[in-house]
FIKE-224756 format. One line per 10 residues: number of its first residue (from 1); their letters; for each residue y, x, z of N, C-alpha, C. Coordinates in nm, 2 decimals. Layout:
N
NUM> a> Y,X,Z,Y,X,Z,Y,X,Z; ...;
//
This chain:
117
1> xxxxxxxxxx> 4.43,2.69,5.25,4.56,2.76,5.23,4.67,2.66,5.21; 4.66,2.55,5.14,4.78,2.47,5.12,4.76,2.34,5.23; 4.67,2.33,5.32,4.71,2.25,5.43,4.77,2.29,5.54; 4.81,2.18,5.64,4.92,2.20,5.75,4.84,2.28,5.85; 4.87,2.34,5.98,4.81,2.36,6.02,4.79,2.26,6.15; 4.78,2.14,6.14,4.72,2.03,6.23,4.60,1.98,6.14; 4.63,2.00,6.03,4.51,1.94,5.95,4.37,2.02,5.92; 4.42,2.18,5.94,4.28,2.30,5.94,4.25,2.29,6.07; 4.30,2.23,6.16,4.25,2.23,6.31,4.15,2.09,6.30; 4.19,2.01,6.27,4.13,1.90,6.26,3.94,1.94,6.15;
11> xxxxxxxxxx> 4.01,1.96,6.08,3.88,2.04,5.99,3.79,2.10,6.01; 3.81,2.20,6.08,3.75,2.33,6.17,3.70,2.29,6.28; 3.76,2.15,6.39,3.64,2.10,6.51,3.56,2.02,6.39; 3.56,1.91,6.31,3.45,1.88,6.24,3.32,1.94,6.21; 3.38,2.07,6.13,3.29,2.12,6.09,3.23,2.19,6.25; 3.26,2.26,6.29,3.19,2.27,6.43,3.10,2.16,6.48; 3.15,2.05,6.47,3.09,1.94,6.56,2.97,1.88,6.44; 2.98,1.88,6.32,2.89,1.86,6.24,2.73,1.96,6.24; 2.84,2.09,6.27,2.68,2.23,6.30,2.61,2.20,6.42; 2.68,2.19,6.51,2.63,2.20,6.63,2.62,2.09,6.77;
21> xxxxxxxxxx> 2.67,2.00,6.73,2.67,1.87,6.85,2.54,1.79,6.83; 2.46,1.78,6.76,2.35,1.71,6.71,2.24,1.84,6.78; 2.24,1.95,6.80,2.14,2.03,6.87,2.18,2.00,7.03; 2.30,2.00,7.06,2.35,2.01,7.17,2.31,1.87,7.23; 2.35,1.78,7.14,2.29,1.60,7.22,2.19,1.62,7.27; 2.10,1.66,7.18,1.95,1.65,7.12,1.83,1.77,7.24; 1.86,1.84,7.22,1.77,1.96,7.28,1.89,1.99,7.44; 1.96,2.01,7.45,2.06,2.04,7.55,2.07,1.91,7.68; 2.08,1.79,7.60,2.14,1.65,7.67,2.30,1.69,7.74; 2.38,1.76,7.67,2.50,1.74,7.68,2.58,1.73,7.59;
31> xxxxxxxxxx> 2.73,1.76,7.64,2.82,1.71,7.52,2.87,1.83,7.47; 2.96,1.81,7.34,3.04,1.93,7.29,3.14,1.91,7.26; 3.24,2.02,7.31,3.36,1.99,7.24,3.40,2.13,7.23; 3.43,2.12,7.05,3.48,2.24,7.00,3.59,2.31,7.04; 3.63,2.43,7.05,3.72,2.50,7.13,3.78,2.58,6.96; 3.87,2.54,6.91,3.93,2.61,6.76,4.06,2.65,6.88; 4.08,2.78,6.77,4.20,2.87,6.81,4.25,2.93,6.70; 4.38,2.96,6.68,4.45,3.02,6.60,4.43,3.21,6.62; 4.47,3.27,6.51,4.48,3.45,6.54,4.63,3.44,6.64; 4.70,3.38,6.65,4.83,3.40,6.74,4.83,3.25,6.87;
41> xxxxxxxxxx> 4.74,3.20,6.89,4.73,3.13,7.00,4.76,2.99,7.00; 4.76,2.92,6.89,4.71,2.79,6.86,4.61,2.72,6.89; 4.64,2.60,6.95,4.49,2.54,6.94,4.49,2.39,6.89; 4.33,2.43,6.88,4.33,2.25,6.81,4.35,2.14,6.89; 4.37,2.00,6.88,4.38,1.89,6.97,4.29,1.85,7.10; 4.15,1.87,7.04,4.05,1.88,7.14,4.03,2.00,7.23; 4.05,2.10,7.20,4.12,2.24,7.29,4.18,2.23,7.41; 4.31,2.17,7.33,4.39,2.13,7.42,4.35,1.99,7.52; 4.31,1.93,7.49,4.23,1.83,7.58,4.18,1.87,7.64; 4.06,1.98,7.61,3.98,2.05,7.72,4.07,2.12,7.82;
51> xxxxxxxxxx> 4.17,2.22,7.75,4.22,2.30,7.83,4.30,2.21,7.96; 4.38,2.13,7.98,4.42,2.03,8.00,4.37,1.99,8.15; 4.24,1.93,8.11,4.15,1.89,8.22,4.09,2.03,8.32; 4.06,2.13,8.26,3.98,2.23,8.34,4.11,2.28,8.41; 4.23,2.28,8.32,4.33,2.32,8.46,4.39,2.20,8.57; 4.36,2.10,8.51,4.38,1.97,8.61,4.27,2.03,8.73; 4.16,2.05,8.71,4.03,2.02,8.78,4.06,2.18,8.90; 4.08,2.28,8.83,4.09,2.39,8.90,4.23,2.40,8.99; 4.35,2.31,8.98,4.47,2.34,9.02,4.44,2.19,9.16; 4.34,2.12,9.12,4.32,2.03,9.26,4.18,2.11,9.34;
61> xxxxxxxxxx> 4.15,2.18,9.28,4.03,2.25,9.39,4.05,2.31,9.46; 4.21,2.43,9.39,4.27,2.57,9.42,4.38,2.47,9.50; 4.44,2.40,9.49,4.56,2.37,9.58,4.65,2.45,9.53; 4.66,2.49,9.39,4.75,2.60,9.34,4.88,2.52,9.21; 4.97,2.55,9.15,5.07,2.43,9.09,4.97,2.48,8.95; 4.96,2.32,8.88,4.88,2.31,8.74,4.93,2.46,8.67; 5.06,2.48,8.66,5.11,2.58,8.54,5.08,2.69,8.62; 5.07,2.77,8.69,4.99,2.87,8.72,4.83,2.87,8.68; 4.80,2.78,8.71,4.61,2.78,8.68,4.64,2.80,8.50; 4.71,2.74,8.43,4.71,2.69,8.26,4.76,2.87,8.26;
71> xxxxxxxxxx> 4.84,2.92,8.35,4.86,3.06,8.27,4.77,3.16,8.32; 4.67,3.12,8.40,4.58,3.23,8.43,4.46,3.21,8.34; 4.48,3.03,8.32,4.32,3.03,8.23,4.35,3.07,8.09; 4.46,3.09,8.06,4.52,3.13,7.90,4.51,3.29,7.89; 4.56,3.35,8.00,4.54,3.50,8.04,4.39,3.54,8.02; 4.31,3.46,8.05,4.17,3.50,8.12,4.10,3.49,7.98; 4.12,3.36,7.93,4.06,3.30,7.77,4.08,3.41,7.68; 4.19,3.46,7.66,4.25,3.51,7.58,4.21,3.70,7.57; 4.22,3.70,7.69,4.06,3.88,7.74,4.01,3.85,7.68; 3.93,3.71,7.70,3.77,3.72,7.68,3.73,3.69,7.54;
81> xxxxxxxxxx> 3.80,3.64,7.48,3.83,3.66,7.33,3.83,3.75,7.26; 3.94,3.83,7.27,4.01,4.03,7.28,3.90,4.08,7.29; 3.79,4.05,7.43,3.70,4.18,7.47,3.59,4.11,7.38; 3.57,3.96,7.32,3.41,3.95,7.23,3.45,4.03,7.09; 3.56,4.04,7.07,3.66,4.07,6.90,3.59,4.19,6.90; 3.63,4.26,7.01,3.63,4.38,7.02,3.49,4.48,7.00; 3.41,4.41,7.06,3.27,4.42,7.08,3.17,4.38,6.96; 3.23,4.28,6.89,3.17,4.27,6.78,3.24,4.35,6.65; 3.35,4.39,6.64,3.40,4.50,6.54,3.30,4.67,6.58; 3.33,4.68,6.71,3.32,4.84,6.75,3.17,4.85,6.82;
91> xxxxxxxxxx> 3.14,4.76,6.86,3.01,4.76,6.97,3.05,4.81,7.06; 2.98,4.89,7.18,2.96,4.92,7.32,2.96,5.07,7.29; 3.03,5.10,7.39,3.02,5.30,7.33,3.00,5.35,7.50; 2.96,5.29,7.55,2.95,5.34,7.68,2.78,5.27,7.74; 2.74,5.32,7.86,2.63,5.24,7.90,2.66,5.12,8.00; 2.74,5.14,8.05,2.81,5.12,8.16,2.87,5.02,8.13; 2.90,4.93,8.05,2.97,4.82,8.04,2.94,4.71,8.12; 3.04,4.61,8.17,3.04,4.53,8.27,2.95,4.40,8.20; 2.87,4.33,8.23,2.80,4.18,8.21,2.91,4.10,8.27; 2.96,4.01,8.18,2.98,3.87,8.25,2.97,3.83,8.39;
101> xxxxxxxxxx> 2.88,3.86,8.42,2.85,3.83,8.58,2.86,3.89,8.68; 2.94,4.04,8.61,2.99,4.12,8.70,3.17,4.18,8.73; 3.23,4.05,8.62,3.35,4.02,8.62,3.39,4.05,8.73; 3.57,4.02,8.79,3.61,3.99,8.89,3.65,3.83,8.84; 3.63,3.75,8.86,3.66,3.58,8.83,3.74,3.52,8.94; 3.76,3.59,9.07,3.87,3.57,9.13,4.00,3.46,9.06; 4.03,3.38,9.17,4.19,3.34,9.12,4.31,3.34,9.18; 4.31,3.44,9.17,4.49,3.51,9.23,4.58,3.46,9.14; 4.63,3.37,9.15,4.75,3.29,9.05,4.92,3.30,9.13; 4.88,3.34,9.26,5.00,3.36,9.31,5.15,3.40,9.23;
111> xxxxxxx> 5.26,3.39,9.23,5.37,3.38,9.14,5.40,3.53,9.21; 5.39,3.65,9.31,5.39,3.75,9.33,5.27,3.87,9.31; 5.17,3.78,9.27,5.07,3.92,9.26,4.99,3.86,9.07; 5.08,4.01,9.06,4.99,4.06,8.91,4.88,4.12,8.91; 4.77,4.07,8.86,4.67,4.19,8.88,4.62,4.21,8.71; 4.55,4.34,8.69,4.52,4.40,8.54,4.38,4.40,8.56; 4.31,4.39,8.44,4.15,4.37,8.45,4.13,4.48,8.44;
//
């Protein structure tokens, strides 16, 4: 409560990386990097590092301008957050709910087409 909030960011990947990067080296053979977020859309430094590169990587694949990809992956991150929140407060009230893998993951980043999940 009385630190900054660069400093509970910094804290919060620690402890993340303390729980969980020693299973992930270990049993996985890959890397981790913790993904901290604020309730209003902050992120930690490493976050932002990540975020950073996957829209570098997606905006040279898509041939699309970086800041469209950064506002679609912020748009997209930020559902998928909303819909795990959501799911774990209320659960599933329907049968019919969509899997992951039956998303639309399309990337229409176009600066004229809006689309609603």
């Amino acid at each position: 409560m009385h630190q900054s909030l660069p400093k509970t960011y910094v804290t919060h990947e620690r402890e993340k990386k303390r729980k969980y990067n020693e299973r992930v080296l270990e049993v996985e053979n890959g890397s981790f990097t913790p993904l901290v977020f604020t309730v209003f859309g902050g992120m930690g430094q490493e976050c932002q590092m990540f975020f950073k590169r996957l829209c570098q990587l997606l905006s040279e694949k898509r041939g699309e301008r970086q800041a469209m990809v950064a506002s679609w992956v912020r748009t997209k991150t930020s559902f998928a957050l909303l819909r795990s929140t959501l799911m774990s407060i209320r659960g599933s009230r329907h049968r019919y709910y969509k899997e992951a893998g039956e998303l639309d993951m399309a990337l229409d980043v176009g600066e004229a087409t809006v689309r609603s999940m």
